[in-house]
SETISE-887929 format. One record per residue (C-alpha): x, y, z. Coordinates in steps of 0.1 Angstrom, whole numbers, padded with zeros to 4 digits, always signed. Example, Ala and Ser with C-alpha at 12.3 -4.5 7.8 and 13.67 -1.06 7.14 Angstrom:
BEGIN
+0123-0045+0078+0137-0011+0071
END
This chain:
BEGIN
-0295+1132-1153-0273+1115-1184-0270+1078-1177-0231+1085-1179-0233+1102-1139-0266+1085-1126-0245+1055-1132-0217+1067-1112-0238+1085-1085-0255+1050-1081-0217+1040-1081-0202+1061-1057-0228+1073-1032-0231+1066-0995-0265+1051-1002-0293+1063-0980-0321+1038-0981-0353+1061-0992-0330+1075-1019-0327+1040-1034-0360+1042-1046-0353+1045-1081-0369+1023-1108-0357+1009-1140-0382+1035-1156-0363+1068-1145-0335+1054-1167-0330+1060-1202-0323+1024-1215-0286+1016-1216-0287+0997-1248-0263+1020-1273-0230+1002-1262-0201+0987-1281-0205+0948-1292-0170+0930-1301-0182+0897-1298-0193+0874-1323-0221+0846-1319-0213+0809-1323-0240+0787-1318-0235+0746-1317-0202+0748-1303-0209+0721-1277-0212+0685-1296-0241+0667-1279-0240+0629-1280-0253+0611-1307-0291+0612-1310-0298+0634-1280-0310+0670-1284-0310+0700-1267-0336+0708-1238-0341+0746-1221-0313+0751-1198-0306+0781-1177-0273+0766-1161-0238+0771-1169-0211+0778-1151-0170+0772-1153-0152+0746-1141-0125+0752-1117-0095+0749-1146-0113+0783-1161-0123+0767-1194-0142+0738-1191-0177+0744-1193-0204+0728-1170-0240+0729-1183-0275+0714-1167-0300+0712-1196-0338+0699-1191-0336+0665-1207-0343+0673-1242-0374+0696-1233-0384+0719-1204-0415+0714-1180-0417+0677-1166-0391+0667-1192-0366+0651-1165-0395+0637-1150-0409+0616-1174-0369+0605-1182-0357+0599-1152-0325+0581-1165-0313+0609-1183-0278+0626-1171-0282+0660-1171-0254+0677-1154-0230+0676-1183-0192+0691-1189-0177+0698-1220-0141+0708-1223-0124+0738-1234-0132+0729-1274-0169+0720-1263-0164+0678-1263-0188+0659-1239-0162+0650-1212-0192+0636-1182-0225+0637-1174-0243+0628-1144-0274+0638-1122-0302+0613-1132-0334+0608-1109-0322+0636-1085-0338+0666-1103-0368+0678-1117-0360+0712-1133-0322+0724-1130-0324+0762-1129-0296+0774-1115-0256+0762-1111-0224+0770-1092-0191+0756-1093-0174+0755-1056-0138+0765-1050-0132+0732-1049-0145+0719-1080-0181+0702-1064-0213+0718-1088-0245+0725-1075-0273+0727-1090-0309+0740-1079-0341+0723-1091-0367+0746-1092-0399+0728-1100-0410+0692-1080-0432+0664-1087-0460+0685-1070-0468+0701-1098-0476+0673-1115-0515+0660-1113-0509+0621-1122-0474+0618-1105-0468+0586-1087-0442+0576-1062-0423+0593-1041-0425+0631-1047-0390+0652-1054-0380+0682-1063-0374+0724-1050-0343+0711-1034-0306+0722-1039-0282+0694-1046-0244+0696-1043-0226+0670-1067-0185+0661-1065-0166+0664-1100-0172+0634-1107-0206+0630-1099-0208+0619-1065-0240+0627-1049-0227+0647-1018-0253+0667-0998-0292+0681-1007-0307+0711-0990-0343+0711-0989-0371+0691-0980-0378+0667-1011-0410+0682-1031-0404+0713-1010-0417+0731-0986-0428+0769-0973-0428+0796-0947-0406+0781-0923-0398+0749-0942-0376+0756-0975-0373+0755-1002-0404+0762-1030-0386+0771-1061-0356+0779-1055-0337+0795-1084-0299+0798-1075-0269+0792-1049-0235+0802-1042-0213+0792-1023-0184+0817-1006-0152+0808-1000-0154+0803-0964-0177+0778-0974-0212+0796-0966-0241+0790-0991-0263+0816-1002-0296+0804-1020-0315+0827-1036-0359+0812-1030-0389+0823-1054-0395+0818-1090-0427+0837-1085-0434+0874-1087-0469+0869-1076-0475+0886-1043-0476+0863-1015-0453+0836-1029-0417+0826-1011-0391+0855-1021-0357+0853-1005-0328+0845-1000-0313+0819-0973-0277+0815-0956-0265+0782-0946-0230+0769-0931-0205+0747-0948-0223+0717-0932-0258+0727-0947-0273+0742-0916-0299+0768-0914-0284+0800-0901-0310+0826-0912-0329+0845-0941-0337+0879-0953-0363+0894-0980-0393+0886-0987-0416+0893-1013-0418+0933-1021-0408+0961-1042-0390+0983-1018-0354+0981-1012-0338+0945-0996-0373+0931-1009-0377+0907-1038-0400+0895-1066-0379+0868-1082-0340+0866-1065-0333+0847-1100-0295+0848-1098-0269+0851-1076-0230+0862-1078-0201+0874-1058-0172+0900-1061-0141+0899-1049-0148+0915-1018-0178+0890-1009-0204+0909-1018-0233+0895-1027-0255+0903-1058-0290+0893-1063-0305+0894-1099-0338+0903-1086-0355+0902-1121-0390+0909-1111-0385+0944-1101-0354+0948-1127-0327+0955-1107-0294+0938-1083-0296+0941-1051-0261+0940-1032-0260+0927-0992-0230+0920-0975-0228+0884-0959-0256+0893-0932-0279+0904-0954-0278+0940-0951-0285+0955-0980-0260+0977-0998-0268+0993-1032-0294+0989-1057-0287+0992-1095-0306+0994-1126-0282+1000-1151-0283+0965-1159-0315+0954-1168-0342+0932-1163-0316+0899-1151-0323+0864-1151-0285+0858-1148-0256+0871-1130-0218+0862-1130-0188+0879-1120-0153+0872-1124-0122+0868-1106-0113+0909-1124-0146+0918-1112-0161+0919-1144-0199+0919-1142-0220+0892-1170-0259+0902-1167-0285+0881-1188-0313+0898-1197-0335+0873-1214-0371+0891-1214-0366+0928-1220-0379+0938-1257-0405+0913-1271-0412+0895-1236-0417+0925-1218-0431+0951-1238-0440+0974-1210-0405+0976-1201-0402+1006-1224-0370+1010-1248-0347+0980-1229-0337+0953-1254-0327+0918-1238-0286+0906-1243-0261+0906-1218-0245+0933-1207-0209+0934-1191-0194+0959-1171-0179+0966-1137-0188+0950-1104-0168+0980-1088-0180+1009-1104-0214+0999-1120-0206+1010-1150-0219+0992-1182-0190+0989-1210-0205+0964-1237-0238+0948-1246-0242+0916-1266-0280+0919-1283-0306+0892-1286-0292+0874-1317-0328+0866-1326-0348+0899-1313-0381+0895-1326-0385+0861-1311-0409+0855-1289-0393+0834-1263-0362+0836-1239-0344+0835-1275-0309+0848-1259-0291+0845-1227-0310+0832-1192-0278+0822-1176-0239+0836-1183-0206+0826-1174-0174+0838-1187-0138+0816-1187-0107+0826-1180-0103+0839-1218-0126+0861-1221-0153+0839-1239-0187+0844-1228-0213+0811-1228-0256+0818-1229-0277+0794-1215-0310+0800-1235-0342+0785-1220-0358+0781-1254-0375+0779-1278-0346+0758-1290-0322+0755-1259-0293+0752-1264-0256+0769-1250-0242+0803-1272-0206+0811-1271-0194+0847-1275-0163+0852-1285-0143+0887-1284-0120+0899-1316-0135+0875-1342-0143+0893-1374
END
């Protein structure tokens, strides 16, 4: 089958589950797409003698083109830890100035960030002080912590340092937040079998109402729910990069679709036009068994499935998460990367530049 209709069979069809069985590798690689966007790197204007750690985070503001960004203190693992007085949640306006920052001595590892309808960011740290042999003092961390605008610490879900089975969280990668107010959090940086892979619902007050997953291959399972998004119909999309797909579920968990078209995704956005932003950060040089797939983002429709464009790893050979772990787009058009390493650091992608 041409890519062109397995993309809209995958689109279109009533979905029985045992026909959603299809992997990444019955695809041919969608990589041959148009790229009008050109790369700009060190458009955000750090402070003064402060550098650039891994982030995976970014996300929008509520004005649609100020940009909010979590970065890991100048470095990656244990980074935050050992500078506790570090502001890491950071927004820069629309011409990339430092507006704020906030955040210090609440989190260990920010991987993942939402902006509410109402302006408050979240962010999810997943790592904690567990993982850290001479830590003293209170343990923290694998918690997900809701911030106003203006940095006002407002609520944390999670047991501090974490927790498993039927405690939460333990690495917990991503939230988001619908607009009745219901937060979806998306549990397990592991693939390894056995480890916590899934994804939780809570009310607008931050109580438990149930999960769904759990680690696996099959359809509704996960290895990895690494992002999380939502369409204009309140669907929700998991990047469930270990087994290189999104998974869609409605807001009870029942799952939906699967697709493939997109890659191996460590991020997921879509927009207000459901337009779909997918990161794929370890396709190519990362992942060389994953056959002909090259890492970039890749935008397309959140509606159909289809893929329109693909923005390439500006660095390809690199042997790193060189491009794209998390993507956001404003209200313009422009796209922004968060690149875990090896520099860090925030891309801008801009549409009609020569």
């Amino acid at each position: 089958m041409k890519t062109s209709n397995l993309l809209a069979a995958l689109a279109a069809a009533p979905f029985a589950l045992a026909g959603l069985a299809l992997a990444q590798a019955d695809m041919a690689p969608v990589n041959d797409l148009p790229n009008p966007y050109a790369t700009q790197a060190g458009f955000f204007k750090m402070p003064a003698g402060r550098n650039w750690g891994s982030s995976s985070t970014v996300d929008i503001d509520i004005d649609g083109e100020s940009v909010w960004v979590a970065e890991r203190c100048g470095g990656n693992i244990n980074a935050c830890v050992n500078s506790p007085d570090t502001n890491l949640v950071m927004l820069f306006d629309k011409d990339g100035n430092l507006v704020r920052s906030f955040g210090a001595g609440y989190i260990t590892w920010p991987h993942g960030i939402h902006v509410d309808h109402d302006g408050n960011v979240w962010i999810a740290d997943a790592r904690g002080t567990d993982a850290i042999d001479d830590y003293e003092g209170e343990g923290y961390g694998h918690q997900i912590h809701k911030f106003s605008p203006t940095g006002v610490h407002l609520m944390s879900l999670g047991s501090k340092n974490g927790g498993r089975d039927e405690e939460y969280f333990y690495t917990p990668n991503d939230m988001h937040v619908a607009p009745d107010g219901s937060i979806f959090v998306g549990e397990g940086h592991s693939s390894a079998e056995g480890t916590p892979n899934r994804v939780h619902k809570f009310d607008a007050d931050g109580n438990h109402l149930f999960s769904f997953g759990g680690w696996g291959t099959e359809p509704g399972k996960f290895r990895q729910p690494h992002g999380l998004a939502m369409d204009s119909k309140g669907r929700l999309f998991v990047a469930d990069r270990g087994n290189d797909r999104i998974q869609i579920f409605d807001q009870e968990g029942n799952l939906l679709d699967v697709w493939y078209q997109f890659s191996r995704n460590s991020g997921i956005f879509i927009d207000k036009h459901d337009v779909l932003y997918a990161a794929d950060s370890e396709s190519g040089s990362v992942n060389p068994d994953h056959g002909d797939w090259l890492r970039g983002i890749r935008i397309g429709s959140a509606v159909t499935g289809e893929v329109e464009f693909f923005i390439p790893d500006p660095d390809p050979d690199c042997r790193g998460t060189c491009t794209a772990e998390g993507v956001v787009a404003d209200k313009h058009g422009n796209i922004f990367g968060a690149e875990v390493g090896p520099v860090g650091g925030v891309k801008r992608y801009v549409r009609g530049l020569e």
